[in-house]
C-alpha positions, 0 to 999 in steps of 0.5 A: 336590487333587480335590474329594471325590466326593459320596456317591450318596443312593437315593431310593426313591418307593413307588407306588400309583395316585400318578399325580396326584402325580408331576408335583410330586414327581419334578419338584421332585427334577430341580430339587434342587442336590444331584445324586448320587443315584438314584430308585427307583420301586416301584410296588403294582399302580397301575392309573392310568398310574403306571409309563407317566408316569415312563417316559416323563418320567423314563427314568433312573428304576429301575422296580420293577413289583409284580404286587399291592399289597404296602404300604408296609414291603415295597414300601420293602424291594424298594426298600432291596435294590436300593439303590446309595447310601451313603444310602437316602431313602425318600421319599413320592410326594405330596411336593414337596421344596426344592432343597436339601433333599437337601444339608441331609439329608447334611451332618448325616448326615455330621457324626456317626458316630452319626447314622444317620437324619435327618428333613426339616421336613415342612409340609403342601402345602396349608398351608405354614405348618403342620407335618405332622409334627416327628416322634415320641417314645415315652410310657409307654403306648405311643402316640407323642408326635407333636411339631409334629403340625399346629402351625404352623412356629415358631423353636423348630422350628429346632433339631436333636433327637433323635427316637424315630422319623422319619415315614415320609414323608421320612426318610433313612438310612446304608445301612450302618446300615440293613444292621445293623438288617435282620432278614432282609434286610428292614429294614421288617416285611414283615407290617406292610403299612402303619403303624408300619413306620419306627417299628420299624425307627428303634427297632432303630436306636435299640439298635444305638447309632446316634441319628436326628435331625430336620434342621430346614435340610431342608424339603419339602411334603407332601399328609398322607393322600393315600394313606391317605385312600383306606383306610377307618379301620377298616383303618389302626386295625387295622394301627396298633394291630397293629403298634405291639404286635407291634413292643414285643414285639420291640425293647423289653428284658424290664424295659420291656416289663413295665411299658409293655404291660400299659398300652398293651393297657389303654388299646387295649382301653378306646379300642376300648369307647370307640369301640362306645360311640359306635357304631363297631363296625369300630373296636371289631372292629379293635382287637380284631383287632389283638390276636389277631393277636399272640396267633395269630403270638407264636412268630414274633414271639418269634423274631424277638425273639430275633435282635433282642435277642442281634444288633442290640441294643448299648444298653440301654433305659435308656441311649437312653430319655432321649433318646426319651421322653416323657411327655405330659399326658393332656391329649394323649391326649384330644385325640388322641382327639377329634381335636382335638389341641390339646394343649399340647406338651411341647418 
């Protein structure tokens, strides 16, 4: 009897001026037990020898070269359109994977028809012991529950669960599934740039009937930040609070958005007064920035609702909220506020 061909996973690794990191994640993947995949390379416009590097150490490697830096969701999109995989990994540069993280992503994904997406365990690179991120939980205010968010690696960790949304950083899916929740032909809001993305698309995931999981066996490392660390505050506030309105307004169902973003604009608008009280003006502005562009593109938004609830949407929210919910202290909000987050976690 022949062994069964190993299914072809697509790693897409979006660039942007990531040369520093290249080393380390591309070197970490050659090393990887599970060899059946491919890498796609799509990078924004880098300026540092990027696309030269993997070139030239990596000559297998599918290149995408962008003309201007067009963020993370659409860069990822070029990325998913190309894939050949029955699986599509979307991976971030400054990450250095284990050798079998790969093998441990695909045998849960291949254990349930229902699992669609999994998440790795993501420590930090610098600190090995401490999570980056177990990955994140919807609350009734509209602002993710991040669980195991710089908490440090424990046993109660080692269980497979179900998540509201993976984290962008490591986070792979069935290509068929992804194929389903598309809305013209992108599976990341293109208009997102940065922030959100795989919240929005995991939540159309999460109504077309399908569950995402976090695989606890798969371990990889990564530099939190090292992106985004190079945009300012005030432009990761704008395109966060942009985007987690704009994607409510299309994925939730008519009841749930009533009752949560009434409470989520509340609570935007009294972080943004909180935020000029402490002489944050560009905080202040961004916040405020985020809401109008909702109000100035709700006719684009609503038509995309409108394909989202009558095509992709299979359950209800009431069905999969159980298994996506949270509902935190408000404890937790201040401390994520501060910055402080020491929270006590809701498990």
């Amino acid at each position: 009897m022949g062994m069964k061909k190993k299914k072809l996973v697509s790693i897409v690794i979006v660039n942007w001026n990531g040369l520093a990191w290249l080393s380390d994640c591309f070197g970490s993947l050659a090393a990887q037990r599970y060899k059946s995949y491919e890498i796609i390379f799509v990078d924004n416009a880098s300026k540092d020898g990027s696309v030269a590097w993997v070139k030239s150490h990596y000559p297998k490697t599918k290149i995408v070269i962008n003309k201007t830096n067009l963020g993370f969701a659409d860069a990822n999109n070029i990325g998913y359109r190309i894939a050949k995989g029955d699986y599509v990994l979307f991976l971030n540069n400054d990450t250095r994977v284990t050798k079998t993280f790969l093998t441990e992503l695909v045998i849960v994904l291949d254990s349930d028809e229902q699992i669609a997406g999994v998440q790795s365990k993501i420590l930090l690179l610098d600190k090995p012991d401490t999570h980056d991120s177990v990955g994140a939980f919807l609350t009734p205010t509209g602002f993710l529950y991040h669980y195991g968010f710089g908490k440090k690696d424990k046993a109660k960790y080692n269980k497979q669960i179900d998540l509201y949304t993976a984290k962008g950083a490591c986070m792979m899916f069935k290509k068929s599934v992804l194929d389903m929740v598309a809305v013209d032909d992108n599976i990341f809001d293109p208009d997102y740039f940065a922030y959100f993305e795989e919240s929005d698309m995991c939540h159309r995931v999460w109504i077309a009937g399908y569950k995402i999981v976090y695989a606890y066996k798969s371990v990889i490392y990564h530099k939190m930040g090292a992106t985004s660390s190079s945009m300012n505050s005030a432009f990761v506030q704008y395109h966060s609070f942009k985007n987690r309105i704009n994607s409510y307004v299309k994925n939730l169902d008519l009841v749930t958005l009533w009752k949560i973003m009434p409470v989520h604009v509340f609570f935007s608008f009294c972080i943004a007064w909180y935020m000029l009280i402490r002489g944050k003006i560009m905080f202040w502005w961004a916040i405020h920035r985020a809401i109008w562009w909702n109000i100035f593109f709700l006719k684009r938004t609503m038509d995309y609702r409108a394909y989202i609830q009558k095509v992709i949407r299979k359950k209800s929210d009431s069905h999969i909220f159980p298994n996506i919910m949270k509902h935190p202290n408000f404890r937790y909000y201040i401390s994520f506020l501060s910055g402080k987050y020491d929270y006590e976690e809701t498990a």
